[in-house]
C-alpha positions as CSV (number, residue, x, y, z in Angstrom):
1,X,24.8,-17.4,1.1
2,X,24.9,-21.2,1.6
3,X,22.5,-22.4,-1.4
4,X,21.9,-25.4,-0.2
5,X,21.4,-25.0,3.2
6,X,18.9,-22.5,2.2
7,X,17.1,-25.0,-0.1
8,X,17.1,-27.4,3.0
9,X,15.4,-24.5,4.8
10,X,13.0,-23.5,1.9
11,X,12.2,-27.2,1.7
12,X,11.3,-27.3,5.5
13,X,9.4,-24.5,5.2
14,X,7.5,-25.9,2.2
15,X,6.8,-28.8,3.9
16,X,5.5,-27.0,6.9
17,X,3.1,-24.7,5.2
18,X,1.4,-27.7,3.2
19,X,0.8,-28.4,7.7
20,X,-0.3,-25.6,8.6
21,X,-2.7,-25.0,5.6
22,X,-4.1,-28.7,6.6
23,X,-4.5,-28.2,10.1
24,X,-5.6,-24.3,10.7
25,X,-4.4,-22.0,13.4
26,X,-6.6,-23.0,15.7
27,X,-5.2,-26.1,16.3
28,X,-1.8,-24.3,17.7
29,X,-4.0,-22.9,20.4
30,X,-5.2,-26.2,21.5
31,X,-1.9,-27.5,21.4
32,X,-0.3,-24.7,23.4
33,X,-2.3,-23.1,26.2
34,X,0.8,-20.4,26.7
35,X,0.3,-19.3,23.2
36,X,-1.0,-16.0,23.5
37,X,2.0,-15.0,26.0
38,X,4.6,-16.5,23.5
39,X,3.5,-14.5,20.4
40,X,2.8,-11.4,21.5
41,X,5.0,-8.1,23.2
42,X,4.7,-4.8,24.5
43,X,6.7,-2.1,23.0
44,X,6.0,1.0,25.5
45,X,2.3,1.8,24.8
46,X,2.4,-0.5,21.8
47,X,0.6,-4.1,21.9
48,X,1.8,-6.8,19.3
49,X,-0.4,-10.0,19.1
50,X,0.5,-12.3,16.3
51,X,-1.3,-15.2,18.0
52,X,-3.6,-14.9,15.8
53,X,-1.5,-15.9,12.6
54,X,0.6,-18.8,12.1
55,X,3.3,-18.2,13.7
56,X,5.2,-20.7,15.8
57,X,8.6,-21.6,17.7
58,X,9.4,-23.2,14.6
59,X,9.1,-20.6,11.9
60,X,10.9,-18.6,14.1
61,X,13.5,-20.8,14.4
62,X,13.8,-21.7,10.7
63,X,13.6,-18.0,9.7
64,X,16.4,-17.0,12.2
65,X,18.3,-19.1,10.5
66,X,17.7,-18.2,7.0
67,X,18.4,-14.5,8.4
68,X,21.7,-15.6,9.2
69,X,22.8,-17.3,5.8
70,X,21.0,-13.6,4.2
71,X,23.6,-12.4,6.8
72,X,21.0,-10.5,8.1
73,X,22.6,-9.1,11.6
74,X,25.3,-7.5,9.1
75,X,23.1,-5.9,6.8
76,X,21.2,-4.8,9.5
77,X,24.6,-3.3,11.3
78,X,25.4,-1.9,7.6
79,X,21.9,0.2,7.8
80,X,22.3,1.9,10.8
81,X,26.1,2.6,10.5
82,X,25.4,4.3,7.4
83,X,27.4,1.7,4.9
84,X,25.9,2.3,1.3
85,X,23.4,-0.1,1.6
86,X,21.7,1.3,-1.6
87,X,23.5,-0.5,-3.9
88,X,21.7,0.3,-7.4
89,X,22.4,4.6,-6.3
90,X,25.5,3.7,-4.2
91,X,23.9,5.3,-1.7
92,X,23.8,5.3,2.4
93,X,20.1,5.5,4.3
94,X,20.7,7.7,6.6
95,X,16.8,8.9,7.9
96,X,16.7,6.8,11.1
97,X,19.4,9.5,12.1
98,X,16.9,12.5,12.0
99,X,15.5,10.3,14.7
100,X,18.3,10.2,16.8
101,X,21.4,11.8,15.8
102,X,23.5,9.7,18.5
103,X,22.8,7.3,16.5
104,X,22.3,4.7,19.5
105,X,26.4,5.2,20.1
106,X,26.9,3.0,16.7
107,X,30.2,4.2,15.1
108,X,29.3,6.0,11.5
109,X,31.0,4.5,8.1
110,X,29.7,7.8,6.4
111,X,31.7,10.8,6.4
112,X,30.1,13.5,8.4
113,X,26.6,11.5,8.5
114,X,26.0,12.8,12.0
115,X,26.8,16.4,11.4
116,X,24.9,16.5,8.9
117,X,21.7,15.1,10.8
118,X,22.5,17.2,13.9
119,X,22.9,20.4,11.9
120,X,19.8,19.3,9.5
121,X,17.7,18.9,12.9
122,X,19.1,22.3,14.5
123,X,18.6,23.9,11.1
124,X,15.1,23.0,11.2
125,X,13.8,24.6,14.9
126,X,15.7,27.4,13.5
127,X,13.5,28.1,10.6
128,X,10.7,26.6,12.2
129,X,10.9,29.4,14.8
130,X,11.3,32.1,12.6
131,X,8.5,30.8,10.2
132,X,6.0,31.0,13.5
133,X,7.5,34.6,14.4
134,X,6.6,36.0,10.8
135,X,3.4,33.8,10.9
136,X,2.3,35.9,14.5
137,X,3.5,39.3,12.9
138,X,1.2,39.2,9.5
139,X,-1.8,41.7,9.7
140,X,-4.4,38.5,8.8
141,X,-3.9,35.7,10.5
142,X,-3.1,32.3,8.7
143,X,-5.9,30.1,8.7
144,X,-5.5,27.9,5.7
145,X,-2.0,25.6,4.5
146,X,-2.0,24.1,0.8
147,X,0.8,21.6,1.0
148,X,1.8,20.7,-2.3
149,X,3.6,17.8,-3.0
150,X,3.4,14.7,-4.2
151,X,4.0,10.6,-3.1
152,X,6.4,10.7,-0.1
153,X,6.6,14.4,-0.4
154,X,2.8,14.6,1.1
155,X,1.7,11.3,2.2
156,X,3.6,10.8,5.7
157,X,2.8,14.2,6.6
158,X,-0.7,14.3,5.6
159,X,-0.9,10.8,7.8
160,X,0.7,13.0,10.7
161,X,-1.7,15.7,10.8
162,X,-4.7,13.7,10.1
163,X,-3.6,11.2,13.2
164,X,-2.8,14.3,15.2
165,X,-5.0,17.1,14.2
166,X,-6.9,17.4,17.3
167,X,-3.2,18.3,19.2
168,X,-3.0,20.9,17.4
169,X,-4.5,24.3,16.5
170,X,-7.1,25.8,14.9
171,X,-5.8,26.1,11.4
172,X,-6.4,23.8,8.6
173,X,-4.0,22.0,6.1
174,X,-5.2,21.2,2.5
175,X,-3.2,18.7,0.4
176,X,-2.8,18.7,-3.5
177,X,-0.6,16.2,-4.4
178,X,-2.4,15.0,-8.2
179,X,-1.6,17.1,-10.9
180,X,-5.7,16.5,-11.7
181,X,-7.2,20.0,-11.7
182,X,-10.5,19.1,-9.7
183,X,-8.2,18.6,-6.1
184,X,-6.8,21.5,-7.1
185,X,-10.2,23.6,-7.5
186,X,-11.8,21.8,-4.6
187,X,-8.6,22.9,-2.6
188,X,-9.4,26.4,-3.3
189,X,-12.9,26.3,-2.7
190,X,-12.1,25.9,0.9
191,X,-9.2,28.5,1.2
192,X,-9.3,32.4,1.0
193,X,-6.1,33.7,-0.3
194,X,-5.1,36.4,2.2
195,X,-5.5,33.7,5.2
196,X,-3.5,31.2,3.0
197,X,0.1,29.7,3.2
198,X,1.4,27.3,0.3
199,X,4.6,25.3,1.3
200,X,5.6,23.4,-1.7
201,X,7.8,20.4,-1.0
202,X,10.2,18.9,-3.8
203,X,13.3,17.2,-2.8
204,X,14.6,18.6,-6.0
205,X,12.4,21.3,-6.9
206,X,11.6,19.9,-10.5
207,X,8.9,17.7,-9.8
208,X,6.9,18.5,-12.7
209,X,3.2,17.9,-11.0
210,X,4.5,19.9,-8.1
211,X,5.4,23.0,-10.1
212,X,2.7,23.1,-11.9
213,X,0.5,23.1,-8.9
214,X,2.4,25.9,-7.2
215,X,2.2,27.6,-11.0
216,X,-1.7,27.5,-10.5
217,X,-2.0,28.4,-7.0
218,X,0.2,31.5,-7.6
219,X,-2.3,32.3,-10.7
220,X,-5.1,32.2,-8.1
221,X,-3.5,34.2,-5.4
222,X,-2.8,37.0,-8.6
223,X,-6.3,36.5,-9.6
224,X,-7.1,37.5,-6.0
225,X,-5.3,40.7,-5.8
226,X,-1.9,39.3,-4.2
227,X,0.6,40.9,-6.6
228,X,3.3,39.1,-5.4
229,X,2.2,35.4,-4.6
230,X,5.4,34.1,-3.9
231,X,5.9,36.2,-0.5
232,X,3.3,33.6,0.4
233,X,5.1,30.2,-0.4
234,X,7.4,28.7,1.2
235,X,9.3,25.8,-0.8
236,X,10.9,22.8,1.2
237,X,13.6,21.1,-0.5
238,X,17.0,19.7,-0.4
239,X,17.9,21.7,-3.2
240,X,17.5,25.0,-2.2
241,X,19.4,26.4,-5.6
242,X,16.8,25.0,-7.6
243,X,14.3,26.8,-5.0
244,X,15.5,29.6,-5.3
245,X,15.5,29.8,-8.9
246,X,12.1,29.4,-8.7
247,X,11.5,32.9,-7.2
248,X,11.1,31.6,-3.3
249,X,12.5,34.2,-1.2
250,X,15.8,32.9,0.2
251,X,14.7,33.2,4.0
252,X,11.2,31.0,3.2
253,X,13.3,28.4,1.9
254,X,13.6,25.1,4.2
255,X,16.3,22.5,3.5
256,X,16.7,18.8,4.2
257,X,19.4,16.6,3.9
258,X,19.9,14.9,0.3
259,X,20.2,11.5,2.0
260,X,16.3,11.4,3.3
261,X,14.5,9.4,0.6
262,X,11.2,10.8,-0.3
263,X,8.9,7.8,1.5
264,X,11.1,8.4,4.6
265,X,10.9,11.5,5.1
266,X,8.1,12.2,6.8
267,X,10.9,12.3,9.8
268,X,12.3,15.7,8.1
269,X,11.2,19.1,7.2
270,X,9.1,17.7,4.9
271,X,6.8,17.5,7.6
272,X,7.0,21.5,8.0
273,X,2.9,22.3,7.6
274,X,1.9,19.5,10.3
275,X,4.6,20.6,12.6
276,X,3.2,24.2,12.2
277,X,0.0,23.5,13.6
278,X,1.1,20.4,15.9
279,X,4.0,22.4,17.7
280,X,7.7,22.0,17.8
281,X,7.7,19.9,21.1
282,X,4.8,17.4,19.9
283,X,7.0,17.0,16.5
284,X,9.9,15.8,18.4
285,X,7.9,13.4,20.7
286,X,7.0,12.1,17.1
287,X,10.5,11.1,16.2
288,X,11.2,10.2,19.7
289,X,8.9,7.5,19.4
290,X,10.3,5.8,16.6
291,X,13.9,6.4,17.4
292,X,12.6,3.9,20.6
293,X,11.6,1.2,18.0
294,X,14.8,1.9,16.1
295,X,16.6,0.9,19.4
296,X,14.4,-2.6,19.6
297,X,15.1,-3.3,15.6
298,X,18.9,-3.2,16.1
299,X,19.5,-4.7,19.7
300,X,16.5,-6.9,20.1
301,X,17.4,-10.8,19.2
302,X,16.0,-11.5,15.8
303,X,13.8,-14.1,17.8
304,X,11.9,-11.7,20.0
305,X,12.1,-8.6,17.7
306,X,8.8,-7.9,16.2
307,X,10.0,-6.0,13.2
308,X,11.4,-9.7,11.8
309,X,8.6,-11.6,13.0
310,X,6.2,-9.6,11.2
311,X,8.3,-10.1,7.8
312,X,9.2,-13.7,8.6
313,X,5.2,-14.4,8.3
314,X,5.1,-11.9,5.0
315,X,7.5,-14.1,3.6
316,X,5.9,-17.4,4.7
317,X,2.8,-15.7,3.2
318,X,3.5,-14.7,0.2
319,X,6.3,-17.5,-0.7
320,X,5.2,-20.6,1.2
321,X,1.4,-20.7,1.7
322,X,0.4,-18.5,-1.8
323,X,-0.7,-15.3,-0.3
324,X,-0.5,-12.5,-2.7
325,X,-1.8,-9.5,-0.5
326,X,-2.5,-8.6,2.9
327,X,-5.2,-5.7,4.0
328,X,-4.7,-3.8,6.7
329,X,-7.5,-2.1,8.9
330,X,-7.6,0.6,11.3
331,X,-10.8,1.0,13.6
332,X,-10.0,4.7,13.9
333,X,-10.6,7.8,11.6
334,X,-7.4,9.3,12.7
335,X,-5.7,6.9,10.7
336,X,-7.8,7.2,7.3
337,X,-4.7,7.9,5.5
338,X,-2.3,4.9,7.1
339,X,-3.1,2.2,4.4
340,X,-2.4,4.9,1.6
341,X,1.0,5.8,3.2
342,X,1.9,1.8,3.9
343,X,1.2,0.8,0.4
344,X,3.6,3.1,-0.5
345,X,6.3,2.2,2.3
346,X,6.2,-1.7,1.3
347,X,5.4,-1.9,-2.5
348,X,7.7,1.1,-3.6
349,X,10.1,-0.4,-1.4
350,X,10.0,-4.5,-1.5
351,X,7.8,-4.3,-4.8
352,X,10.9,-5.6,-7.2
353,X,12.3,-8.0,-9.2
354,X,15.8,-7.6,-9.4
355,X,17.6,-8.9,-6.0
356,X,20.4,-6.1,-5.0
357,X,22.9,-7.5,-7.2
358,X,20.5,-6.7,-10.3
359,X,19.6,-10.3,-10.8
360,X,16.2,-12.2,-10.9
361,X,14.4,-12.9,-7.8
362,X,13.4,-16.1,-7.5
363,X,11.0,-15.3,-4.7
364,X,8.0,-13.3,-4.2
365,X,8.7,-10.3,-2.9
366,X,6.1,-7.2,-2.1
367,X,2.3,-8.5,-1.5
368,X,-0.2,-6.3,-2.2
369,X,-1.2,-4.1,0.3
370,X,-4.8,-2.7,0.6
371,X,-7.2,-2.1,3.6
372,X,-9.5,0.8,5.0
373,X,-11.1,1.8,7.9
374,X,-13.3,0.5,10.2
375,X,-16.0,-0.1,10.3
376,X,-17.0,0.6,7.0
377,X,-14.5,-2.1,5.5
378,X,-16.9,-4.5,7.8
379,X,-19.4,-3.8,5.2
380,X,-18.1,-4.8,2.2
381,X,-14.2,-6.2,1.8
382,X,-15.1,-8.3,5.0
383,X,-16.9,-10.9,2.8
384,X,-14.1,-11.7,0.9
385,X,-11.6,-12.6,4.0
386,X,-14.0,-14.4,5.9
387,X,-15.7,-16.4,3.0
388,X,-13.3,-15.8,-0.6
389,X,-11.4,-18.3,-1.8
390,X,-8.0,-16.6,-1.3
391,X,-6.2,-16.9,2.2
392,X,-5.3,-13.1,3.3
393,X,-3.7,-12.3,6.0
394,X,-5.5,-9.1,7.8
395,X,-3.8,-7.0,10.7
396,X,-5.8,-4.8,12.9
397,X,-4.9,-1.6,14.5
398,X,-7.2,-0.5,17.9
399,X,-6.8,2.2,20.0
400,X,-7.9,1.5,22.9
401,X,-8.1,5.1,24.3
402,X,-10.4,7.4,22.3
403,X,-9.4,11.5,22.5
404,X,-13.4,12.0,22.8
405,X,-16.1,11.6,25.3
406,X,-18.5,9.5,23.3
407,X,-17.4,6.2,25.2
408,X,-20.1,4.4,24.0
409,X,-19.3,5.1,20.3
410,X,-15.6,4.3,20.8
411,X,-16.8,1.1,22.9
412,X,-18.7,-0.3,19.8
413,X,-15.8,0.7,17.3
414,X,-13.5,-1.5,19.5
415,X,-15.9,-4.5,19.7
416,X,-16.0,-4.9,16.0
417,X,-12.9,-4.9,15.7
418,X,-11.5,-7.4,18.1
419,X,-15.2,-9.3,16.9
420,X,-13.7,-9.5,13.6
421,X,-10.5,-10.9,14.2
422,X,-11.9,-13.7,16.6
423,X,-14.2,-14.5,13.8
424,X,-11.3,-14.8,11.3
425,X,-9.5,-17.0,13.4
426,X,-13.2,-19.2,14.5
427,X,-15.3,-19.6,11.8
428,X,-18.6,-21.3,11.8
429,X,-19.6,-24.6,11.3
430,X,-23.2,-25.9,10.3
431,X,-24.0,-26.9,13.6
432,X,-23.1,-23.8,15.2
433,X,-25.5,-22.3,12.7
434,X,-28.1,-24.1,13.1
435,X,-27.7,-23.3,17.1
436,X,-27.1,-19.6,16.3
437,X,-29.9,-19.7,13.9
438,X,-32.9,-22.0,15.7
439,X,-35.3,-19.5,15.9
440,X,-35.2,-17.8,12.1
441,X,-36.2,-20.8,10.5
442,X,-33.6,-20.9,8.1
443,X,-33.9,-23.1,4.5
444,X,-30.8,-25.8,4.2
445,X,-29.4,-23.4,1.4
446,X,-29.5,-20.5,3.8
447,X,-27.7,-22.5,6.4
448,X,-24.9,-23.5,4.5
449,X,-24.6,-20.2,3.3
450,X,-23.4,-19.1,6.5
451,X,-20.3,-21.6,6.6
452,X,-17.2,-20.3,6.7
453,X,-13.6,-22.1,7.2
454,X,-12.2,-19.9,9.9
455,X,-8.3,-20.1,10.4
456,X,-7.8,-17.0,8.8
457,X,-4.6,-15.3,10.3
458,X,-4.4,-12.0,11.5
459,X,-2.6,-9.8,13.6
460,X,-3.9,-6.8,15.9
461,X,-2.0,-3.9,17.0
462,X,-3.5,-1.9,20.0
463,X,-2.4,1.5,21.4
464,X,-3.0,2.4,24.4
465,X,-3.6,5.9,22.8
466,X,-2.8,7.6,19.4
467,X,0.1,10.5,20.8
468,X,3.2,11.6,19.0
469,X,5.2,9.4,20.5
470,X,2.8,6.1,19.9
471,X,2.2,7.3,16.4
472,X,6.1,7.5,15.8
473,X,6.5,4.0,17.0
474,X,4.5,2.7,14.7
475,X,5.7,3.7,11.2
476,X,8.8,3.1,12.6
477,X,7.9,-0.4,13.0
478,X,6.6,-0.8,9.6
479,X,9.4,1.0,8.1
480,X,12.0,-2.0,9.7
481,X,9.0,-4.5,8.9
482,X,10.3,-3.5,5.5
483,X,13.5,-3.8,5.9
484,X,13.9,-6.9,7.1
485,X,11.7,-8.0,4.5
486,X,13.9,-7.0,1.7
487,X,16.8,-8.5,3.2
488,X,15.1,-11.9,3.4
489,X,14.2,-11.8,-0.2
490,X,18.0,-10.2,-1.0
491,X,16.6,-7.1,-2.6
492,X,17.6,-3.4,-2.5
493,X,14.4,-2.4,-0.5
494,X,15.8,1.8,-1.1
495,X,15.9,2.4,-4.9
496,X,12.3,2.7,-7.2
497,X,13.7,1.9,-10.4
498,X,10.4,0.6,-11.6
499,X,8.7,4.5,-11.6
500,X,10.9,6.1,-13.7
501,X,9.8,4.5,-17.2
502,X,6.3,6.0,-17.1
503,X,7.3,9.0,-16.1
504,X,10.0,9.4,-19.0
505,X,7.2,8.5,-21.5
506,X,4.7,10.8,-20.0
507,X,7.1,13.6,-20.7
508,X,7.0,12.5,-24.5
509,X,3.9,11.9,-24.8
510,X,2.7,15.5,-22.9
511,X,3.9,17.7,-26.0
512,X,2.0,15.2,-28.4
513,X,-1.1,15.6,-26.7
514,X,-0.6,19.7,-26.5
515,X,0.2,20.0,-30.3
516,X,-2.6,17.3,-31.2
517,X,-0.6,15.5,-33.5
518,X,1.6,12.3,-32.7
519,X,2.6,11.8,-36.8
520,X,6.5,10.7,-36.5
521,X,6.5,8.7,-33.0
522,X,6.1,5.2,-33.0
523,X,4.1,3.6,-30.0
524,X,2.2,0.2,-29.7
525,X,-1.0,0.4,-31.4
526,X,-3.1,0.4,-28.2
527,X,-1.1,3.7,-26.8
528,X,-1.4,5.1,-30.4
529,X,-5.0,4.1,-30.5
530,X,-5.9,5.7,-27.3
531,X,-3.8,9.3,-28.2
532,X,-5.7,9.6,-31.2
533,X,-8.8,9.3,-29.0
534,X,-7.5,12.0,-26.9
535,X,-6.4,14.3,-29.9
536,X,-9.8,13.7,-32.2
């Protein structure tokens, strides 16, 4: 990269900022009356508006060319052609193929990367219709699945079934993820064991929270008068040897490829319990959906592709204009689980220090990403982004289609939340107040009170209805969002070097904490401190 033509463009966009922070966002929309049709796009039954923010033809300009010193058409060409883009693991990412094993026609670097993905995919319905065969034939039906697994081994699926439960059928999934006991308990509280299925899900089969859950759940199935638990499980994994070893029965074992990274693979088997109860056909209508994003993130100019505008304004954010998190609402219950899954997707991925060729970054990468659900959120966090001193951006996601009858319900769930977002962006002044406010009789300290700045950016995404294919278009947005974002700030957005510390202590410290005695090991007082707490 050309230093200083990107300190020429960092000193641009500097400048700029200091602007835009002076003069607000709505100023742009007084200045341009087409602005609404310039920032936003339709992507099938998707609706982008980043009007709302401060985007302009200017940023877009500057960060299209900052994308091309970061060489960012070639890194994006070196994704989807399966060059080993993780650099740290010497790795290819390879999940976008799961997607669509054509591959959009782009010639592979990877050896054998398709055949693996059309043979992973094949391999899968396979399975998947012989699990439903010996699912019809049992003498008590299946009502219950415990999905064990944890991070990206439960989070996009649980977001799947959650957004699409009402597609499916009648049977219910149950999620134990935390190695804390009480989920555990709670979990089987709302299960009987000869109506239950447990598919454990471990890309290596080693995790130890995972095991130890399936360890408990098979005590509780014995405790029920199953004497063999394991016909019962079902263990997902791209190790199937380690599976095996376990004691899963060879033909209740379910593979995916070792290339799909764990907060990606909600496009793979790992998705086997929501796919169960959703159907084969509504599973691939899922991945259909984001394979047609896929095709916008690598043949849409950088200029109109939405994917790099969203994570040309997260770096503007976070680098430019001080932002250090974003929150992220969805005004619909489906989706309870999105912000829990997207935290995830962008801090685990773009939450990093080292730039891809292991030195300091000397930007900010990853914001912190938090949010809820509307409109509860309305109730509380709302304060802070209308009135709090720190800017935050805020995106909304509508649906402008309910899969109920209760219009009016859905009516008043919507009007928040485009209310919210056109009060962001408005503000109040005093005189407004006092005109909203004539009749209450308000004292002067009330009245100021109600002052906020406006000018607080946001973006809204509306479907036109939450389906398979919609709700596959959307991660699949985010997941580029990402992308790009990690190539702006020249990081390795694939590799989570920064877990792996804790969970190497934990595994000392775990045999301390059983024996009650942590003589010989030398921690920091405050940890010592805290296991002889634990220990007395």
């Amino acid at each position: 990269m050309n230093t200083s033509s990107a300190a020429s463009l960092f000193s641009q966009l500097s400048t700029k900022a200091e602007l835009d922070l002076a003069n607000g966002i709505k100023q742009k929309f007084e200045q341009d009356s087409k602005r609404v049709e310039d920032f936003s796009q339709t992507l099938g039954q998707l609706y982008f508006d980043f009007s709302k923010s401060h985007i302009d033809q200017d940023l877009i300009d500057l960060y299209a060319h900052y994308a091309e010193l970061q060489g960012c058409e070639q890194k994006r060409h070196a994704f989807l052609s399966g060059q080993r883009i993780n650099t740290s693991e010497d790795r290819s990412v390879l999940h976008t193929l799961l997607r669509d094993t054509d591959n959009q026609n782009i010639a592979m670097q990877e050896t054998g990367a398709l055949s693996q993905a059309k043979q992973a995919k094949q391999q899968f319905s396979e399975q998947y219709s012989l699990i439903q065969a010996n699912l019809k034939a049992r003498a008590v039906p299946i009502k219950s699945i415990i999905h064990v697994g944890i991070g990206g081994s439960s989070l996009g699926t649980q977001l799947l079934y959650e957004a699409l439960k009402e597609l499916g059928d009648e049977r219910e999934i149950h999620f134990v993820g935390n190695i804390d006991a009480h989920q555990l308990m709670s979990v089987f509280d709302q299960c009987d064991v000869q109506s239950t299925l447990v598919i454990g899900v471990s890309k290596t089969f080693t995790t130890a929270e995972t095991l130890k859950n399936l360890e408990s759940i098979s005590d509780w199935f014995k405790k029920n008068g199953v004497v063999n638990p394991l016909e019962n499980f079902y263990g997902v994994t791209a190790n199937p040897k380690q599976a095996l070893a376990y004691g899963i029965a060879e033909q209740n074992v379910v593979t995916f490829p070792q290339w799909v990274g764990g907060r990606y693979s909600v496009w793979s088997s790992v998705s086997l319990s929501a796919a169960l109860l959703l159907g084969k056909e509504k599973f691939d209508l899922f991945l259909q959906g984001a394979a047609s994003i896929d095709q916008h993130f690598y043949t849409a100019d950088l200029k109109q592709n939405v994917c790099f505008q969203a994570a040309a304004l997260d770096h503007y954010y976070a680098n430019f204009m001080g932002v250090r998190s974003k929150a992220i609402f969805a005004y619909d219950y489906r989706f309870r689980s999105l912000v829990d899954y997207l935290q995830q997707l962008e801090t685990e991925s773009n939450g990093k220090d080292r730039t891809a060729e292991g030195t300091p970054v000397e930007q900010k990468t990853s914001m912190v990403v938090w949010g809820g659900v509307g409109t509860d959120v309305q109730h509380s966090v709302f304060q802070m982004l209308h009135q709090g001193t720190s800017l935050i951006p805020a995106e909304f996601i509508l649906v402008k289609t309910p899969s109920h009858d209760l219009v009016e319900h859905h009516n008043e769930l919507l009007a928040n939340g485009v209310a919210q977002t056109a009060a962001l962006l408005a503000g109040q002044t005093l005189d407004e107040v006092e005109q909203r406010h004539a009749k209450e009789n308000l004292s002067e300290i009330a009245k100021k009170a109600k002052i906020f700045s406006g000018d607080r950016p946001s973006l809204t995404i509306l479907l036109e209805k939450l389906t398979p294919t919609v709700l596959g278009a959307l991660l699949a947005f985010y997941e580029h969002r990402v992308f790009f974002g990690g190539v702006l700030t020249g990081i390795n957005s694939f590799d989570q070097m920064g877990v792996e510390l804790g969970k190497h202590l934990a595994k000392q410290v775990r045999p301390l904490i059983d024996k009650g005695d942590i003589s010989g090991h030398r921690f920091d007082a405050s940890t010592a401190h805290l296991l002889k707490k634990i220990i007395d």
